[in-house]
C-alpha positions in Angstrom: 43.1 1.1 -100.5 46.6 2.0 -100.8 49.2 -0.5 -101.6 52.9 -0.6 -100.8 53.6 -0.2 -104.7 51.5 3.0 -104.9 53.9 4.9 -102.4 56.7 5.0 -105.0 56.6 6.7 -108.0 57.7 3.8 -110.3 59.4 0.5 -110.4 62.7 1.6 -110.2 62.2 3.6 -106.9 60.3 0.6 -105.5 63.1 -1.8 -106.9 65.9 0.5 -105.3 64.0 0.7 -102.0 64.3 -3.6 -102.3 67.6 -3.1 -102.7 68.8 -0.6 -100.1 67.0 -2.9 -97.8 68.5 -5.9 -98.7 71.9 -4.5 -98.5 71.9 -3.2 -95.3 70.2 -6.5 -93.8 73.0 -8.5 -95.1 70.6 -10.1 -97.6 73.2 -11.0 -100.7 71.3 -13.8 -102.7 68.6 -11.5 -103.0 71.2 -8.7 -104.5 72.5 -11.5 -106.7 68.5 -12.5 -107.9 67.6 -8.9 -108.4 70.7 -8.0 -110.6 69.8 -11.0 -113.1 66.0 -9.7 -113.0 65.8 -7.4 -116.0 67.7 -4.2 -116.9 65.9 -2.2 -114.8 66.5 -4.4 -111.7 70.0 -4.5 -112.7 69.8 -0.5 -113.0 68.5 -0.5 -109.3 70.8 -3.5 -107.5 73.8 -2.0 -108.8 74.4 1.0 -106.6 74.3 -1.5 -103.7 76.0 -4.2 -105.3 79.0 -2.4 -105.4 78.3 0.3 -102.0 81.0 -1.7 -100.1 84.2 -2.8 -101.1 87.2 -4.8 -99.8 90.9 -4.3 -101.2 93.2 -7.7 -101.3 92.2 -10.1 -98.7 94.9 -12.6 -97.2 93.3 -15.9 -98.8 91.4 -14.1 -101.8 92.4 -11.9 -105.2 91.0 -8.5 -105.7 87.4 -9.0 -104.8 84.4 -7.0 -104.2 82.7 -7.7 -100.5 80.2 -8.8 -99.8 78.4 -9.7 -103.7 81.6 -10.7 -105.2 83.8 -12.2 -102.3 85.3 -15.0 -103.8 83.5 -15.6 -107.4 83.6 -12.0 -108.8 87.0 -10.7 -108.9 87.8 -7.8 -111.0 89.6 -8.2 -114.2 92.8 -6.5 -114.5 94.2 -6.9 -117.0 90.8 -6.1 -119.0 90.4 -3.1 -118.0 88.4 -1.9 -114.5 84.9 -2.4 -113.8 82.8 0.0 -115.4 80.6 -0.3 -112.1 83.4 0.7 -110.1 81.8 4.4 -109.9 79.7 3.1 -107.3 81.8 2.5 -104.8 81.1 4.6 -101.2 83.0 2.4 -98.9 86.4 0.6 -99.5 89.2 -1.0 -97.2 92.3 -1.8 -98.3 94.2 -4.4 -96.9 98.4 -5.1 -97.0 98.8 -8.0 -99.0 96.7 -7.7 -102.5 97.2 -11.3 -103.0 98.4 -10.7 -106.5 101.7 -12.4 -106.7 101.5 -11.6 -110.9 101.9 -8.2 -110.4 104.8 -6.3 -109.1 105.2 -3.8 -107.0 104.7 -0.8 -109.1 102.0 -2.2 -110.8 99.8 -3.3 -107.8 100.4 0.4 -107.1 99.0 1.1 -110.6 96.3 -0.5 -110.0 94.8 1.0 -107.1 95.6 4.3 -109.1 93.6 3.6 -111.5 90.9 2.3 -108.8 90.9 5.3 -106.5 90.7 7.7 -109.5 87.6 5.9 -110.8 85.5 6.4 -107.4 84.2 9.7 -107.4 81.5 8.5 -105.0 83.8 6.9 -102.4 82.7 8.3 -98.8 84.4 5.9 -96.5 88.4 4.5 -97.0 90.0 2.3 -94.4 93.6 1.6 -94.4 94.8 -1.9 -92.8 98.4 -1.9 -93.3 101.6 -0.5 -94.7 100.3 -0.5 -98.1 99.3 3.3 -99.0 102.1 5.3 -100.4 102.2 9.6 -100.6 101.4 9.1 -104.5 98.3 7.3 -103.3 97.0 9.4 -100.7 97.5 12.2 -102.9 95.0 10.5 -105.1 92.2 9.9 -102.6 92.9 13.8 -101.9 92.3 14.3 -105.7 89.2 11.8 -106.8 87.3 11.4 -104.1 85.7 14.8 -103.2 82.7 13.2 -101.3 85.4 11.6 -98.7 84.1 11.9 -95.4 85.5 8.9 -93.6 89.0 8.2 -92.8 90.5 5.3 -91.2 94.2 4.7 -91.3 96.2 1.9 -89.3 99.9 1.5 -90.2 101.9 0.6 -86.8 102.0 -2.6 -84.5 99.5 -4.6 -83.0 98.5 -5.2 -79.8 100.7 -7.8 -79.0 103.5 -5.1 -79.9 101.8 -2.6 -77.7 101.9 -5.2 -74.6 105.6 -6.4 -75.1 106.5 -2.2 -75.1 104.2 -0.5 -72.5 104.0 -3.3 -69.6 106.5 -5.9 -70.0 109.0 -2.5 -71.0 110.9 -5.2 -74.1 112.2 -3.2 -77.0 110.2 -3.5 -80.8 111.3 -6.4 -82.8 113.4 -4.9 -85.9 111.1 -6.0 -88.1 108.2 -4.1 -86.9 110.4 -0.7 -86.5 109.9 -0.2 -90.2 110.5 3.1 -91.8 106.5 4.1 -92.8 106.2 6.5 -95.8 105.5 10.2 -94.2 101.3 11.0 -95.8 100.7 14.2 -96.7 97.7 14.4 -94.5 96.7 17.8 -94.9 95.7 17.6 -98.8 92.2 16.2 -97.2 89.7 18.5 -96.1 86.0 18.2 -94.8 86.1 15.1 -92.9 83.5 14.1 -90.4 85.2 10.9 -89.0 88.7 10.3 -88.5 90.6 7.2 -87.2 94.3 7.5 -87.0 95.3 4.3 -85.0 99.1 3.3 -84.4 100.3 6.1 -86.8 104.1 6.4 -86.1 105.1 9.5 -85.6 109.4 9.2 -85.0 109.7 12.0 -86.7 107.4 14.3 -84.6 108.4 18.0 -86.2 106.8 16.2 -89.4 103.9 14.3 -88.3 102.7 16.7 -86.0 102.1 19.8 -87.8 100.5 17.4 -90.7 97.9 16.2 -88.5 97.0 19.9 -87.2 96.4 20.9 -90.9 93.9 17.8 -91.4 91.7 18.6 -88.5 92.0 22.4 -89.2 90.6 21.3 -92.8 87.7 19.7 -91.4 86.2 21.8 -88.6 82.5 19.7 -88.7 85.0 16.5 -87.8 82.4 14.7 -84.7 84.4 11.5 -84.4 87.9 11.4 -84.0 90.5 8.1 -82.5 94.0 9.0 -82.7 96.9 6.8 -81.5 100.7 7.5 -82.0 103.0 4.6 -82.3 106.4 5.4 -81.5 109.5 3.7 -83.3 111.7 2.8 -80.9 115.4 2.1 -81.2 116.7 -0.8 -80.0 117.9 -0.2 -76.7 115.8 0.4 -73.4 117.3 3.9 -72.6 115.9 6.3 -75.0 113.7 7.5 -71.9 112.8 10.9 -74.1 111.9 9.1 -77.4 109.0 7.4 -74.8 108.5 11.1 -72.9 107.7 12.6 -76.5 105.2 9.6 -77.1 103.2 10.5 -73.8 102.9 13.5 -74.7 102.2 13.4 -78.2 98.5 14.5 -77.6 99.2 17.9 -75.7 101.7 19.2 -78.6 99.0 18.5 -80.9 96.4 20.7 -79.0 98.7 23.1 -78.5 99.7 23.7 -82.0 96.3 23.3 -83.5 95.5 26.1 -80.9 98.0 28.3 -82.0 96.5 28.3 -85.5 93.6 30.2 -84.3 90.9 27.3 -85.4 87.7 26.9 -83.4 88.1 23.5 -80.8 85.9 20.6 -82.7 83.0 19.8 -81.4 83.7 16.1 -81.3 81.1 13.7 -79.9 83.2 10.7 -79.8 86.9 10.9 -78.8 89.0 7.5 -78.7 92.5 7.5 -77.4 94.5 4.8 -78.8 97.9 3.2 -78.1 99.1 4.6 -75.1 97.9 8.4 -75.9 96.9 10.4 -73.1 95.5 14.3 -72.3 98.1 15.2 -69.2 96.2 18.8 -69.4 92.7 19.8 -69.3 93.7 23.5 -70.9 95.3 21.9 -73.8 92.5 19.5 -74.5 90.5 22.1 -74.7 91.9 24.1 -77.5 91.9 21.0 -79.5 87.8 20.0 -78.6 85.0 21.6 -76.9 84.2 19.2 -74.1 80.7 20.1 -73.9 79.7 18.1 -77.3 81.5 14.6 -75.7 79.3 11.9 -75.8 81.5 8.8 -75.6 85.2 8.9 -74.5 87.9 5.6 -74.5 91.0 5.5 -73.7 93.5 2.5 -73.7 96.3 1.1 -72.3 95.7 3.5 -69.2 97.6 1.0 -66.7 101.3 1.5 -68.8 102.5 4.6 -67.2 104.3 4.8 -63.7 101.9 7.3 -63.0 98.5 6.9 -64.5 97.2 9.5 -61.8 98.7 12.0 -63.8 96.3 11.7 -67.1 93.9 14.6 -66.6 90.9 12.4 -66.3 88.9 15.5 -65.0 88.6 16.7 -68.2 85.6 13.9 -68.5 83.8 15.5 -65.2 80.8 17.1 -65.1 82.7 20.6 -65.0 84.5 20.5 -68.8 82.2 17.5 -69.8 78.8 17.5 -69.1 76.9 15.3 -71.7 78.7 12.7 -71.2 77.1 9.0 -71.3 79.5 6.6 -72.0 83.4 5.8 -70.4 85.3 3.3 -71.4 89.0 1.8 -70.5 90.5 -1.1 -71.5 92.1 -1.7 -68.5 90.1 -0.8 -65.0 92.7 0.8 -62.5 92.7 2.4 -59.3 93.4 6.1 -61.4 90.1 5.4 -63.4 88.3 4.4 -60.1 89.4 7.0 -58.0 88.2 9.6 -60.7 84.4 7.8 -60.9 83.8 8.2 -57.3 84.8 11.3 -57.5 82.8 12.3 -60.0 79.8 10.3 -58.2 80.3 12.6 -55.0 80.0 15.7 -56.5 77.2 15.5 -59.1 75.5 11.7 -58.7 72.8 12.7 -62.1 75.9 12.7 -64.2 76.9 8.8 -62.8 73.2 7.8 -63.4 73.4 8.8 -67.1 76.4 7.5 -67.3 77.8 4.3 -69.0 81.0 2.6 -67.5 83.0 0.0 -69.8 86.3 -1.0 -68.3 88.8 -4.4 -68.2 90.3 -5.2 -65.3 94.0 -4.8 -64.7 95.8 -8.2 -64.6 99.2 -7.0 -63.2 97.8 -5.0 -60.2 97.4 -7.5 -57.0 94.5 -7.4 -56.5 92.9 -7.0 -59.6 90.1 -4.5 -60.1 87.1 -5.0 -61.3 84.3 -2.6 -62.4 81.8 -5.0 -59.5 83.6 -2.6 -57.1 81.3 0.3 -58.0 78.4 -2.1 -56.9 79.9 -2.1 -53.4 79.6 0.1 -50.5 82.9 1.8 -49.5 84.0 3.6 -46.2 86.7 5.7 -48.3 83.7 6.4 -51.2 80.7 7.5 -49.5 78.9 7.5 -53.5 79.3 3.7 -53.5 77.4 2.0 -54.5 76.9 3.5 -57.9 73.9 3.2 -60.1 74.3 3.2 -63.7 72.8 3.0 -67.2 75.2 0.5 -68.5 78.4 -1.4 -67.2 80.0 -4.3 -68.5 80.8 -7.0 -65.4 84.2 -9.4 -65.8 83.2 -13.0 -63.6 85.3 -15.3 -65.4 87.4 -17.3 -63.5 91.0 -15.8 -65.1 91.8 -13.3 -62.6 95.7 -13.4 -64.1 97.3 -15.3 -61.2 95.5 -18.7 -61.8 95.0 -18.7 -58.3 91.0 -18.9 -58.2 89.3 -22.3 -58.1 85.7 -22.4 -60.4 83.5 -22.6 -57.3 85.2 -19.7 -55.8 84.8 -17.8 -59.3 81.1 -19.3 -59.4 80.6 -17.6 -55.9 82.0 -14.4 -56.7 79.6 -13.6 -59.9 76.4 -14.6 -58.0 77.8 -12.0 -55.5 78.4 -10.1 -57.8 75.5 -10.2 -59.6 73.1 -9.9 -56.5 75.0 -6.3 -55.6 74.0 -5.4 -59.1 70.2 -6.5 -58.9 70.4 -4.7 -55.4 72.2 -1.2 -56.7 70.4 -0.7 -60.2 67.1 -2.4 -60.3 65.6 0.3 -61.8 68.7 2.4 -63.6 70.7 -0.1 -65.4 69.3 -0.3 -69.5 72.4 -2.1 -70.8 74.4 -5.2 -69.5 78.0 -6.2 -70.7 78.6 -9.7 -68.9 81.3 -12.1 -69.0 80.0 -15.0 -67.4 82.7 -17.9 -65.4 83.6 -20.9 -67.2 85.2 -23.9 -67.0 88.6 -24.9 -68.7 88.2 -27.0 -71.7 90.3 -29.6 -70.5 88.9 -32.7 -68.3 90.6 -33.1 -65.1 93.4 -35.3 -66.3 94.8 -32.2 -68.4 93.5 -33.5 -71.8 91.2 -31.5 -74.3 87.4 -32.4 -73.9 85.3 -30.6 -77.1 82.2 -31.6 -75.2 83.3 -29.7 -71.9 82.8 -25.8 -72.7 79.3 -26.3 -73.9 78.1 -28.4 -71.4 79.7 -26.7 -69.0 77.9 -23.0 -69.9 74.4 -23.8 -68.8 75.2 -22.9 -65.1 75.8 -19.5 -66.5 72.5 -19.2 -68.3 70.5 -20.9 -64.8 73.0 -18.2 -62.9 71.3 -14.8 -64.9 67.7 -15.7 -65.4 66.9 -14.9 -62.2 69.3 -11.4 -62.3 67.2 -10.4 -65.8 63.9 -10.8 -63.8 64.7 -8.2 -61.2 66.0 -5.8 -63.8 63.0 -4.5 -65.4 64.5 -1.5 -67.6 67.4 -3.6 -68.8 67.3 -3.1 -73.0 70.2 -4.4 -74.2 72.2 -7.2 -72.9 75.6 -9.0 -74.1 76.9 -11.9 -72.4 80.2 -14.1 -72.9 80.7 -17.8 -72.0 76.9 -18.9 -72.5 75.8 -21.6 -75.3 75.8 -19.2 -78.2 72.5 -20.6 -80.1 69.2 -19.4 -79.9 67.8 -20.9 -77.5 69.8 -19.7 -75.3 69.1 -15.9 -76.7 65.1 -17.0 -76.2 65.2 -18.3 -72.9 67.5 -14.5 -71.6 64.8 -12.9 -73.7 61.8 -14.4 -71.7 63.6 -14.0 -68.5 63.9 -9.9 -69.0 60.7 -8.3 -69.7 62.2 -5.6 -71.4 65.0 -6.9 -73.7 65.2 -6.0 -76.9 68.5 -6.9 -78.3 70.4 -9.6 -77.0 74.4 -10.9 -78.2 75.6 -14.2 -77.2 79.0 -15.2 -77.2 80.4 -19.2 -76.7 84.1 -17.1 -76.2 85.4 -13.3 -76.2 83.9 -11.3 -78.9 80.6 -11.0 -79.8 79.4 -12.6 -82.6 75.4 -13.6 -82.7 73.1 -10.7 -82.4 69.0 -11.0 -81.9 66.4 -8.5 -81.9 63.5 -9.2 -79.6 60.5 -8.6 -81.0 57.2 -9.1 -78.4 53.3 -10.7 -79.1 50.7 -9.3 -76.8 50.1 -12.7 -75.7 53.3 -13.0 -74.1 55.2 -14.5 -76.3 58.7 -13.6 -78.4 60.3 -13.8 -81.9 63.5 -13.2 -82.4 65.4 -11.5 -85.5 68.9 -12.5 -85.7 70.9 -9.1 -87.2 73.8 -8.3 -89.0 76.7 -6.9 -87.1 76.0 -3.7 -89.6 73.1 -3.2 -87.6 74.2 -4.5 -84.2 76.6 -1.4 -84.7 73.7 0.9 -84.0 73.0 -0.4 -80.5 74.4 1.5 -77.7 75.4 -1.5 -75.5 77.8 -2.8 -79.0 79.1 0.2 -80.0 80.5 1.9 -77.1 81.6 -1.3 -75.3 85.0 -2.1 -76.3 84.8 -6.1 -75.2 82.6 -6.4 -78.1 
């Protein structure tokens, strides 16, 4: 009989195989035991014991994540790790939390760090922190580098006061960045470039055509230019440039004579927009998208204008999953258009979209469930779509049995459109406000006050018998909860609970063939592999 040890041709493979496993399930004490073990447990641990590290922390030193986290923390002024070689994923953070060190020798240090990860695959950015020297260095040392994520520019609270409430930057976020030589990488396969500013456009620009021309196998690319704004309100042509940021960059890439990219994932960040289909296309070939987003959609005077065909059927035709963060008449006129002339491509399709708060009335994506007089296509049937029923509705006009009303409306168009379509379920269930109703906080409201929502979508996951994957927002986040959704859909096999916003508790659903369920609570490692998380902004 053969036993699991006889598969491997020794201990160490079978001790690595531990390892890898434990790693990627989140399982640390057992990283910690194995590394103690013996030499050649140690041997075996360490290449996962140091896979993943994170850079200067607000609250912590110089750590390793998630092994060393807060007991661990490298010695500098000893002399580096000697494990450090190990390293395939880092993220560097703003503030090193090292006020002993200066300037110039925090930047010494992650010299001296960088150089010494030869292995290093994956470097995220968080911050203002990277200077040319050490960019220049990542270029140099890290050959295997595959993965880039840089974000240097505001937040979104920045992003809101400047695109919808039109109020000028804050001085102290119009800070001069340091220009990257971006085009010393080459052979990337992910690039994320969020709220890069790019002032200075004659630089920037032509930069960020070398990098993708030096990685023509790049699948996944999110790209969002941040402009620095002066002060005053009428630099109307420092804003124009912004808009159209993304259709200079095709067009110059284009002129070099590169082949488009065949990107499967394309994220538009920060107010970045395609105004032409042509000059997308010399940038991408359409025909390898798989998941497109695109944010802050509702900004522009004239959202209309964004060349939203260029996620049709026609230019884009493999298509399965579109996502906005704001859900406006633009982004609704183009589905049902795209629904009337090829309905397959809507049935394979995946729809993730928040509703627009400063429209009257709000959208929301439950019109798609509804039939229309000026939509014939309507009602739509989908493979996944997230559903806002919380009461906030931005004019805090809505009463809670009104909102209640609504979602088991709401909720009975969806049952009635997709019984047998829908395989993924993005819900934000109505809640209560956590104050009683003499205005004062009551801590035992908001979970007392979710079990109407879980009673509300039992019934709902019964008479969806293909639904997979299911999120939901504003329930009791526990496991019980999870187990009683789970036995309600017959098909379920991952399930996140939220008490709030974001996602936070994931479960597998694994099922007996007596009926019964177990469920595997997951790491959000592996929750990142699910379709429903990963394309679905909310989470």
């Amino acid at each position: 009989m053969t036993t699991a040890v006889a598969r491997f041709a020794g201990l160490l493979e079978l001790v690595s195989f531990v390892a890898h496993h434990a790693f990627f399930s989140g399982d640390v004490p057992t990283l910690e035991a194995m590394s103690l073990v013996s030499k050649t447990f140690y041997a075996a641990a360490t290449p996962y014991v140091y896979r993943e590290v994170r850079i200067g922390q607000p609250e912590t030193m110089l750590v390793f994540w998630p092994l060393m986290k807060n007991r661990k923390i490298l010695r500098m002024k000893r002399g580096l790790n000697a494990n450090i070689n190990h390293v395939k994923e880092v993220v560097l953070y703003h503030n090193l939390g090292l006020p002993g060190l200066s300037g110039e020798e925090q930047h010494e240090l992650l010299h001296q760090l960088l150089s010494q990860m030869p292995r290093l695959e994956h470097f995220e950015h968080i911050g203002r922190l990277l200077t040319p020297d050490l960019f220049r260095t990542l270029g140099r040392s890290c050959p295997r580098l595959t993965s880039l994520a840089l974000s240097m520019g505001a937040d979104g609270r920045n992003f809101y006061n400047l695109y919808i409430r039109r109020r000028p930057l804050a001085p102290w976020t119009r800070i001069m960045h340091p220009k990257l030589e971006l085009g010393c990488l080459s052979g990337l396969r992910e690039l994320t470039l969020a709220c890069i500013p790019i002032d200075d456009y004659d630089w920037w620009l032509p930069q960020l055509v070398q990098l993708l021309k030096n990685s023509p196998r790049l699948t996944k690319l999110a790209l969002g230019f941040y402009p620095v704004r002066p002060g005053d309100e009428e630099d109307d042509a420092a804003m124009h440039a912004h808009y159209y940021a993304l259709d200079r960059l095709c067009d110059l890439y284009g002129r070099t004579g590169a082949s488009p990219l065949r990107l499967s994932s394309l994220h538009l960040l920060g107010g970045t927009y395609p105004f032409s289909v042509n000059s997308l296309k010399k940038l991408a070939d359409l025909t390898h998208l798989h998941d497109v987003y695109i944010s802050i959609l509702g900004a522009i005077e004239s959202p209309d204008t964004v060349a939203l065909i260029a996620f049709a059927p026609p230019h884009a035709p493999n298509l399965r999953f579109f996502a906005v963060d704001l859900y406006i008449e633009a982004v609704h006129q183009h589905l049902c258009t795209t629904s009337e002339s090829d309905p397959s491509f809507v049935r394979n399709l995946g729809i993730f979209a928040q509703r627009m708060y400063i429209e009257e009335p709000p959208l929301y994506t439950t019109s798609l469930l509804q039939p229309s007089p000026d939509h014939p296509s309507l009602p739509l049937q989908l493979k996944m779509l997230n559903l806002e029923l919380s009461q906030n509705d931005g004019t805090g006009r809505k009463d809670e049995l009104q909102c209640s009303l609504e979602a088991e409306q709401a909720l009975e168009d969806l049952v009635s459109t997709n019984p047998d379509s829908l395989e993924g379920l993005d819900v934000s269930m109505p809640y209560r406000s956590i104050f009683d109703p003499d205005g004062f906080y009551d801590p035992n409201r908001p979970e007392a006050d979710m079990e109407p929502s879980v009673r509300l979508l039992e019934p709902v996951l019964r008479r969806l018998p293909n639904l997979t994957q299911l999120s939901v927002r504003s329930v009791p986040c526990d496991e019980a909860t999870a187990e009683r959704l789970a036995l309600a859909g017959s098909c379920l096999r991952y399930i996140g609970l939220a008490s709030q916003y974001k996602l936070d508790h994931f479960w597998r659903v694994w099922r007996r063939d007596d009926g019964g369920i177990r469920l595997e609570q997951i790491q959000h490692r592996d929750a990142a592999c699910v379709d429903l998380w990963r394309y679905s902004h909310l989470s």
